[in-house]
Backbone as a printed PyTorch tensor [residue, N CA C, xyz], in Angstrom:
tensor([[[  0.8170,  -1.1850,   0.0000],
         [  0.0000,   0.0000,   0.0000],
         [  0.8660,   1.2560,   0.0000]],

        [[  1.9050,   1.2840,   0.9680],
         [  2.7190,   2.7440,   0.7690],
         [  3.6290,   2.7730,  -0.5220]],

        [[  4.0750,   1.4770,  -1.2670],
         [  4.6720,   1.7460,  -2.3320],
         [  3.7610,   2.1700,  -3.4300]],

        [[  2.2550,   1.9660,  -3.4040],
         [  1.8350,   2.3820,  -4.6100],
         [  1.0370,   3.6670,  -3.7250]],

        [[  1.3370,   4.2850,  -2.6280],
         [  1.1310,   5.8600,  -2.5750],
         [  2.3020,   6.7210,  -3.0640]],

        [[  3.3000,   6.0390,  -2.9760],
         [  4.8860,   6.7520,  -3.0950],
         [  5.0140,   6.4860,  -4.5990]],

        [[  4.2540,   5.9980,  -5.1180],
         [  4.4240,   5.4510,  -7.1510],
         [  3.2680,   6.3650,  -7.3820]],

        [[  2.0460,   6.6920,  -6.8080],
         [  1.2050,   7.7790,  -7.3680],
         [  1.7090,   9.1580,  -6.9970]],

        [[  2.0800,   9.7050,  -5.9380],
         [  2.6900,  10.6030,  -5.9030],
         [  3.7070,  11.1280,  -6.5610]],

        [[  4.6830,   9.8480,  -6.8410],
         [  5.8880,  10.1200,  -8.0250],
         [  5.4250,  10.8790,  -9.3920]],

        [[  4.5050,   9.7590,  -9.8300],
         [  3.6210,  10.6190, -10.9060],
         [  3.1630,  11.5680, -11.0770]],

        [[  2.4210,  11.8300,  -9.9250],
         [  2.2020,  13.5320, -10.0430],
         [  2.9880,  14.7470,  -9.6240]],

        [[  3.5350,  14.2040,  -9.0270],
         [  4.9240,  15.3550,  -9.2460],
         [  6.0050,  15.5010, -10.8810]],

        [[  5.7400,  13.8290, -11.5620],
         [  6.7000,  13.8400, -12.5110],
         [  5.9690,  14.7010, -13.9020]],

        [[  4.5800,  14.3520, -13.3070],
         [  3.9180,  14.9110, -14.3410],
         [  3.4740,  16.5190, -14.4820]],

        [[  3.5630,  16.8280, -13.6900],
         [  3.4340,  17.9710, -13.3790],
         [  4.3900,  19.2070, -14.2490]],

        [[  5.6690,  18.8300, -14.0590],
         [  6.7960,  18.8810, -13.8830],
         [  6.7500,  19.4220, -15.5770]],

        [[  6.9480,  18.5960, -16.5500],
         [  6.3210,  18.9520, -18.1490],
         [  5.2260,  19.5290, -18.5180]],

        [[  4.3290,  19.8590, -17.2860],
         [  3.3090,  20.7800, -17.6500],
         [  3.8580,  22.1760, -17.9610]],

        [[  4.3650,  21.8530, -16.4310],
         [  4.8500,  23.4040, -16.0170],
         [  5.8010,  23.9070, -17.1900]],

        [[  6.7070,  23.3910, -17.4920],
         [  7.5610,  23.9500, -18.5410],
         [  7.0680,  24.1310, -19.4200]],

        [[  6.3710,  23.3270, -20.2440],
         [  5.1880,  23.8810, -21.2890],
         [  4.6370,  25.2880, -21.0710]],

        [[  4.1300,  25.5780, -19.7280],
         [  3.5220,  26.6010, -19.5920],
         [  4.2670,  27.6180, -19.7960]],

        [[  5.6500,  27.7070, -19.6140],
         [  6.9810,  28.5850, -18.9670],
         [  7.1750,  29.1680, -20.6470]],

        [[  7.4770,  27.8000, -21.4570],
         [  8.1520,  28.1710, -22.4400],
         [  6.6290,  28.8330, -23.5770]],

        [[  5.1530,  28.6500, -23.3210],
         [  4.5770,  29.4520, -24.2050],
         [  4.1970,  30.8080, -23.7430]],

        [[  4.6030,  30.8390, -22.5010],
         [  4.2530,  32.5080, -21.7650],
         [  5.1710,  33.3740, -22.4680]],

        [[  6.5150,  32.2740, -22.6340],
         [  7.4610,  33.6450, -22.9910],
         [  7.9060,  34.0290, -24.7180]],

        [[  7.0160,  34.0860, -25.5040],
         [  6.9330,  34.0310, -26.7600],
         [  7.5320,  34.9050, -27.2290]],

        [[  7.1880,  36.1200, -26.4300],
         [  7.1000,  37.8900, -26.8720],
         [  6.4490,  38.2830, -28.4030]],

        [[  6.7060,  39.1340, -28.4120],
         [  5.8480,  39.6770, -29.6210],
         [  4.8940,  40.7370, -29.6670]],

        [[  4.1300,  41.0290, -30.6850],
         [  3.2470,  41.8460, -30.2140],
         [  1.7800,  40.7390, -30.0600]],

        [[  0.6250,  40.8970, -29.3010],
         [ -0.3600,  40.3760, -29.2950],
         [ -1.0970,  39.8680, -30.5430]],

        [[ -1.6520,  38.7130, -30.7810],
         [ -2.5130,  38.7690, -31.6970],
         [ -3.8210,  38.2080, -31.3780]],

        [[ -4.9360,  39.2050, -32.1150],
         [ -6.4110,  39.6650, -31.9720],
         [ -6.7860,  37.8590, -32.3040]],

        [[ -6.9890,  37.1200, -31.9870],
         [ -7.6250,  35.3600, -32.5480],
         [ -8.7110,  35.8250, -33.1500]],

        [[ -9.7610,  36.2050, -32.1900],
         [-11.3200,  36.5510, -32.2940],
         [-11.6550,  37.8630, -33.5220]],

        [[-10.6780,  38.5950, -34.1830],
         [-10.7610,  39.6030, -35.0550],
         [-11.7480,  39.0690, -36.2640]],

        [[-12.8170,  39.9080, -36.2480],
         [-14.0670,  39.0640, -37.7100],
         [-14.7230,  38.4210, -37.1400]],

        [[-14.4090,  37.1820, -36.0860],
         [-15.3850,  36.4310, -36.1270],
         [-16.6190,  37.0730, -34.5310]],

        [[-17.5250,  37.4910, -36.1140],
         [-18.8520,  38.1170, -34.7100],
         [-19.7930,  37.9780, -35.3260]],

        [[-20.9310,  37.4760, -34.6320],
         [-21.8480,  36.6770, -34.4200],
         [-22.5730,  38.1030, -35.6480]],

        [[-23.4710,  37.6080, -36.6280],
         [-24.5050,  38.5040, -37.6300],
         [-25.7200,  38.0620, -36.8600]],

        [[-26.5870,  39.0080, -38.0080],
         [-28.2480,  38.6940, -37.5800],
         [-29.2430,  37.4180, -37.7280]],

        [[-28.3650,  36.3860, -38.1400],
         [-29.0040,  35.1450, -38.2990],
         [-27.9450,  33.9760, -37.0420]],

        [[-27.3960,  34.8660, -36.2180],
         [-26.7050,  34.4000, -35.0720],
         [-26.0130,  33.0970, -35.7530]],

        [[-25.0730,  33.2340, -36.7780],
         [-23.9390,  32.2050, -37.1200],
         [-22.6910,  33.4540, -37.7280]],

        [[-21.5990,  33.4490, -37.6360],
         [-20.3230,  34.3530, -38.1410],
         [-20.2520,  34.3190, -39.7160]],

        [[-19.8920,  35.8030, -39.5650],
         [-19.9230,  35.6890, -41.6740],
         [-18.8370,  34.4020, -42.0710]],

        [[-18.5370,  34.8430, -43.6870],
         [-17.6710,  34.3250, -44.3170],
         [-16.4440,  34.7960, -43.4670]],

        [[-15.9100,  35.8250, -42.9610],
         [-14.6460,  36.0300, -42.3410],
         [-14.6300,  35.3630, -40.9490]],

        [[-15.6200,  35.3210, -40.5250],
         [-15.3700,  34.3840, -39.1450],
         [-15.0450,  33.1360, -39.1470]],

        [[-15.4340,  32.5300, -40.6640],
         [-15.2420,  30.9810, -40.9000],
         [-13.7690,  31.1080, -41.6100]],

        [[-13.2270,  31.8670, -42.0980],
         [-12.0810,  32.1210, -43.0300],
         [-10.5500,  31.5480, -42.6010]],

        [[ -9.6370,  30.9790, -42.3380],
         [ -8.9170,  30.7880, -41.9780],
         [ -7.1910,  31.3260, -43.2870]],

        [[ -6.0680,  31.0160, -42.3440],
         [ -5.2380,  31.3710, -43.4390],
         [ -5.1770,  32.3310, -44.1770]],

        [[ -4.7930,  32.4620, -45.7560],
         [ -4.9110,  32.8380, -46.8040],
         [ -5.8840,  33.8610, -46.6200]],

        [[ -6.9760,  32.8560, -47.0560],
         [ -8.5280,  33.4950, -47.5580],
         [ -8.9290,  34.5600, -46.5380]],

        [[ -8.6660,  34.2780, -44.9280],
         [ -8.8000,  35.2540, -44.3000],
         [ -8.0570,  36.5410, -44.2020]],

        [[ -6.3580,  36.1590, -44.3840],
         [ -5.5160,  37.3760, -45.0170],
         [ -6.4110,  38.1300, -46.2360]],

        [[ -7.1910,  37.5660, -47.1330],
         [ -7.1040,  38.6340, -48.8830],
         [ -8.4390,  39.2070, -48.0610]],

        [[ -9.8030,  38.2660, -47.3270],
         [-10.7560,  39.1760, -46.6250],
         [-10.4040,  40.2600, -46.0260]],

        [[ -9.5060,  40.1450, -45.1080],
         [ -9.4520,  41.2890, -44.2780],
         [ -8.6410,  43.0480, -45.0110]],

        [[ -7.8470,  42.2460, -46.2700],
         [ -7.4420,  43.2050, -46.8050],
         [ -8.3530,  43.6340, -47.5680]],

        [[ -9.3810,  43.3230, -48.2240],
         [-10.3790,  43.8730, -49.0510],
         [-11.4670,  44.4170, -48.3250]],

        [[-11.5280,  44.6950, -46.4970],
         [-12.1490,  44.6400, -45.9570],
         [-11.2840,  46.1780, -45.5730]],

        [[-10.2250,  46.4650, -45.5120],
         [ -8.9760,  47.7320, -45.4970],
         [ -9.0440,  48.6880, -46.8290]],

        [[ -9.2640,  48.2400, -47.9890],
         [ -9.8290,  48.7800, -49.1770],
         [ -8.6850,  48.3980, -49.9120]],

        [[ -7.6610,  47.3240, -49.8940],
         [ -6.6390,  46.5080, -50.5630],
         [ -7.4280,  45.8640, -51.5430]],

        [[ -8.0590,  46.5200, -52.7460],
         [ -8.7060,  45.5130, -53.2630],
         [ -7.7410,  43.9380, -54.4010]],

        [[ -6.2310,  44.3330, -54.7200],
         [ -5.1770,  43.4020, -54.9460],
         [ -4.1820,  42.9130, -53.5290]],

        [[ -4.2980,  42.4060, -52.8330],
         [ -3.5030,  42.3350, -51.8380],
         [ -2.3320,  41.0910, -52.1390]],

        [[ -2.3140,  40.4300, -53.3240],
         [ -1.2680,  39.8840, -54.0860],
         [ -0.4630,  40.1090, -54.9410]],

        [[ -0.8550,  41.1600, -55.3370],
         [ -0.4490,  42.3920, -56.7900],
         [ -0.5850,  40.9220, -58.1560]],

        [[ -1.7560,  40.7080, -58.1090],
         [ -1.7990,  40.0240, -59.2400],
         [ -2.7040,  40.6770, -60.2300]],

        [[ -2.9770,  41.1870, -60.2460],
         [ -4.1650,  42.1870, -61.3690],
         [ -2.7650,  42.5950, -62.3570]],

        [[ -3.6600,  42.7810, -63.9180],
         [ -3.1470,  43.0570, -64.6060],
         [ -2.6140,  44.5090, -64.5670]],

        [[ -1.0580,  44.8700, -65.0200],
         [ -0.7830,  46.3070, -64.9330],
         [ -0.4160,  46.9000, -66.3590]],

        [[ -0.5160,  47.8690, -66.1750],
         [ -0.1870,  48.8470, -67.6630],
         [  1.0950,  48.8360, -67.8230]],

        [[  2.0220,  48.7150, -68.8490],
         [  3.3130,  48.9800, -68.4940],
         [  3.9470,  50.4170, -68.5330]],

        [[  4.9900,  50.4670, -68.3290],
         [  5.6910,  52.2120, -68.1180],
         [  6.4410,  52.1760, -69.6830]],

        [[  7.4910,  53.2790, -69.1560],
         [  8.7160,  53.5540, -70.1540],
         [  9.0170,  51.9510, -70.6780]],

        [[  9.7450,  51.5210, -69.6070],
         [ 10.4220,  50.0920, -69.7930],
         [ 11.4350,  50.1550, -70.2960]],

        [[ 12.4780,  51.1210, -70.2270],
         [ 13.8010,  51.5550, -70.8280],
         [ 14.6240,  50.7710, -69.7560]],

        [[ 16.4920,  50.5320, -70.0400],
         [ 16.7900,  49.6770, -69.1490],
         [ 17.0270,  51.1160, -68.1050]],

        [[ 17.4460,  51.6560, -68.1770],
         [ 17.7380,  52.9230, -67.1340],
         [ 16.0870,  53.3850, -66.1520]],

        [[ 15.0490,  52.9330, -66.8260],
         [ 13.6960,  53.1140, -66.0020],
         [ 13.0740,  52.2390, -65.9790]],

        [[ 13.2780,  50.5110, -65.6700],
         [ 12.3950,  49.7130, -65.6900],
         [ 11.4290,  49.4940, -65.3150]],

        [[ 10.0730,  48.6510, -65.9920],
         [  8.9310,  48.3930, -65.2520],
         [  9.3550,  47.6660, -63.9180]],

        [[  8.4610,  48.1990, -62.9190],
         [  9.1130,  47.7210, -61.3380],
         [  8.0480,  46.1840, -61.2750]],

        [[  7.9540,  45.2430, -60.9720],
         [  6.9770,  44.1500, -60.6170],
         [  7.4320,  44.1450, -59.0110]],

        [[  6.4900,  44.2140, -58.0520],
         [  6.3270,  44.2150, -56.9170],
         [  6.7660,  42.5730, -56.3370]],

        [[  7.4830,  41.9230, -55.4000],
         [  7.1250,  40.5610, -54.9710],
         [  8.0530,  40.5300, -53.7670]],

        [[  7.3900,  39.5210, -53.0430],
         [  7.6110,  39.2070, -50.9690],
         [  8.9590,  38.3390, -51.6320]],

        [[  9.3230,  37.8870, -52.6460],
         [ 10.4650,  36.7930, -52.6210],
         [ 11.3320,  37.0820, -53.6880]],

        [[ 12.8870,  35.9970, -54.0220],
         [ 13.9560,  36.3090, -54.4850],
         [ 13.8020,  36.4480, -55.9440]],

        [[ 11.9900,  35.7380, -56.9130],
         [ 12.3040,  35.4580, -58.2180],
         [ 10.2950,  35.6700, -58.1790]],

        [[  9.7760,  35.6260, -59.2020],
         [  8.5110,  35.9510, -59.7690],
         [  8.6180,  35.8170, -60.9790]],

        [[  7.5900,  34.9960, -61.7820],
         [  7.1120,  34.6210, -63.1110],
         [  6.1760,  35.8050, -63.3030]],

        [[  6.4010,  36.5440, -64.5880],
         [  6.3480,  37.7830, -65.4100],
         [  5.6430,  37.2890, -66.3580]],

        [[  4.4130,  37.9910, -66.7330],
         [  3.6330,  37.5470, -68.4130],
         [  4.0110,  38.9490, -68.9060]],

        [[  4.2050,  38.9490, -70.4520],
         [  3.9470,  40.0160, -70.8700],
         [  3.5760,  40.0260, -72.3290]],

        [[  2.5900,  40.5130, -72.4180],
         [  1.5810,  40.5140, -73.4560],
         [  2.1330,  41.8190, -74.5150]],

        [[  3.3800,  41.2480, -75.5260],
         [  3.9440,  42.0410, -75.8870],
         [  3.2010,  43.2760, -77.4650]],

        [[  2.3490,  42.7100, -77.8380],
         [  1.3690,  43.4740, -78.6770],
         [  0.2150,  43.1200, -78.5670]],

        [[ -0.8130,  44.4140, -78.2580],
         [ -1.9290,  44.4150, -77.5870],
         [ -3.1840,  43.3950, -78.5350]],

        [[ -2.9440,  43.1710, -79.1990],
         [ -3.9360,  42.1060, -79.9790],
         [ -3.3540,  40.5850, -79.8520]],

        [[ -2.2540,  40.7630, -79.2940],
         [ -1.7840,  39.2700, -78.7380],
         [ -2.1400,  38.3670, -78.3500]],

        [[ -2.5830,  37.0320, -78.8960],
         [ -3.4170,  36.0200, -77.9940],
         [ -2.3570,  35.4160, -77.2890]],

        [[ -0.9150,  35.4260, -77.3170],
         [  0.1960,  34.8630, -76.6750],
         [  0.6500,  35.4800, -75.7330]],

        [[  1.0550,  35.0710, -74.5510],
         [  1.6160,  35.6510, -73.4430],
         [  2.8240,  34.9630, -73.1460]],

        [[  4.0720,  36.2670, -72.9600],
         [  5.7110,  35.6150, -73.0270],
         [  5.7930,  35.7060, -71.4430]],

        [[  6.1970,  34.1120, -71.2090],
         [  6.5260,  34.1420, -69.5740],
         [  7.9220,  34.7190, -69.4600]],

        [[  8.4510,  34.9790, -68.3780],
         [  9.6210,  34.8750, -68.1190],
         [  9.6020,  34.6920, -66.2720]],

        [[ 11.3970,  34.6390, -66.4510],
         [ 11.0640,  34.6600, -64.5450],
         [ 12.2770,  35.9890, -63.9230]],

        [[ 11.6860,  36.1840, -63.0160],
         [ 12.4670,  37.7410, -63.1340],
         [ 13.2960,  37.2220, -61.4800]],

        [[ 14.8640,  37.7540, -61.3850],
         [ 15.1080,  37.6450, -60.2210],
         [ 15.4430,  39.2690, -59.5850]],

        [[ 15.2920,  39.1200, -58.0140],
         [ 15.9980,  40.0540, -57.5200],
         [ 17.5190,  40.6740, -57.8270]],

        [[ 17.4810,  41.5130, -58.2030],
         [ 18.3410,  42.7610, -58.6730],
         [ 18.7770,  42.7080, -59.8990]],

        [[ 18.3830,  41.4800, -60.6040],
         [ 18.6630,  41.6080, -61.9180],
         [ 17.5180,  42.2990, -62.9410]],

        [[ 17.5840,  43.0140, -63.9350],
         [ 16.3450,  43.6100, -64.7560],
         [ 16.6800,  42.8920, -65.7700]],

        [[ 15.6530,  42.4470, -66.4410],
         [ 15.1800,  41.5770, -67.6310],
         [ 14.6270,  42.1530, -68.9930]],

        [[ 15.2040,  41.5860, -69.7600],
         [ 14.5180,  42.4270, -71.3580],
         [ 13.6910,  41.6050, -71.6050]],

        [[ 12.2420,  41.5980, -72.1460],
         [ 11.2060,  40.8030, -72.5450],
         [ 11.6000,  40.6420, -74.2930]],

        [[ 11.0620,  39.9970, -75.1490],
         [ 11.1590,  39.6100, -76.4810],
         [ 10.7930,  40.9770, -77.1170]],

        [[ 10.1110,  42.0490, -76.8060],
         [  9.8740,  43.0910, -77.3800],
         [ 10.2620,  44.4770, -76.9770]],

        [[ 10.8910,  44.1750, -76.3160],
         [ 12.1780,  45.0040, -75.7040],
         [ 11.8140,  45.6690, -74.6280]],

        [[ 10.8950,  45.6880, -74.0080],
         [ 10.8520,  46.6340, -72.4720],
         [ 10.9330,  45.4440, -71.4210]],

        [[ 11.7000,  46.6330, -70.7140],
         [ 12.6940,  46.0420, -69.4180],
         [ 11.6590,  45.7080, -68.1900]],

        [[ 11.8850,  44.4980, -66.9040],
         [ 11.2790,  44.5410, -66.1590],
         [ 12.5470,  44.5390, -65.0510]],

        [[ 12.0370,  44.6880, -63.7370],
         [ 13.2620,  44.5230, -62.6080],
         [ 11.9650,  44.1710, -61.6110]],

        [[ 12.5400,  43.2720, -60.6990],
         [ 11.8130,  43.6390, -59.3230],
         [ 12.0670,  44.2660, -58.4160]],

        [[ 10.6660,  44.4470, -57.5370],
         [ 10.8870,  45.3920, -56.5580],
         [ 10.4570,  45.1950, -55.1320]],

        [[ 10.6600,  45.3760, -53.9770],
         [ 10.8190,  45.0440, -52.6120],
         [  8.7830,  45.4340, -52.2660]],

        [[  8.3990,  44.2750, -51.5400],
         [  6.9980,  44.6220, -51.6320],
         [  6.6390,  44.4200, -50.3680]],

        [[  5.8400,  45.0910, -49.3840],
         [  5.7440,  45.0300, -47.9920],
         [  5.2710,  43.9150, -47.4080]],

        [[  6.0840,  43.0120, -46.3910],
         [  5.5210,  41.4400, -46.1800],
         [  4.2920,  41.7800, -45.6470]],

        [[  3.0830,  40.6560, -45.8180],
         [  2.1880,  40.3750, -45.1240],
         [  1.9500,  40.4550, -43.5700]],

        [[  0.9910,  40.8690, -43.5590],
         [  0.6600,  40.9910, -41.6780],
         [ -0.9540,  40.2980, -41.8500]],

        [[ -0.3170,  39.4200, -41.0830],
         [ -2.1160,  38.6670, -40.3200],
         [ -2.4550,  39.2930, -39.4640]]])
């Protein structure tokens, strides 16, 4: 009888023990706060819109179209500029390389891919230049 009080007690002290550090190591995260509950509020048919159900992604492009970001990927089609190599068209992107269409005469049913890297500027088949350009990371 006292060895299996001294074997349950062991346990709960042993167990304990990995709680606690668990607890230790998610208190100390730092950072700034983040809102969980942001969107999701109850409408007039008492169930949460589309943004309350939204997760990820889909909830990132909601909330930006919800800010008046109506491209919050910069994927919409753009007009091009000069496109000289001294003034290149800028393409916006969060990373080191981005695939480029460019629809080099406007009755074109063909679109010329290319892939564009950071700091290098690129000549397309019809001669205007693209470069990329530094684009503000995402915030959830």
């Amino acid at each position: 009888m006292a060895f299996s009080l001294r074997r349950l007690a062991s346990n709960i002290v042993s167990k304990q023990r990995p709680v606690l550090l668990c607890l230790a190591r998610s208190s100390s995260a730092g950072g700034k706060p983040v809102d969980h509950h942001k969107g999701k509020v109850v409408s007039d048919v008492s169930m949460p819109d589309a943004l309350g159900h939204a997760v990820g992604v889909e909830r990132f492009e909601l909330l930006a179209k919800l800010a008046g970001n109506e491209d919050p990927f910069e994927m919409n089609v753009k007009k091009r500029g000069k496109g000289t190599s001294g003034e290149p068209n800028l393409v916006p992107s969060l990373f080191d390389m981005r695939l480029v269409g460019c629809i080099c005469e406007e009755e074109s049913l063909v679109i010329h891919w290319m892939h564009l890297y950071k700091g290098e500027p690129k000549r397309c088949q019809c001669g205007y230049w693209f470069k990329l350009s530094e684009m503000k990371p995402i915030e959830y």
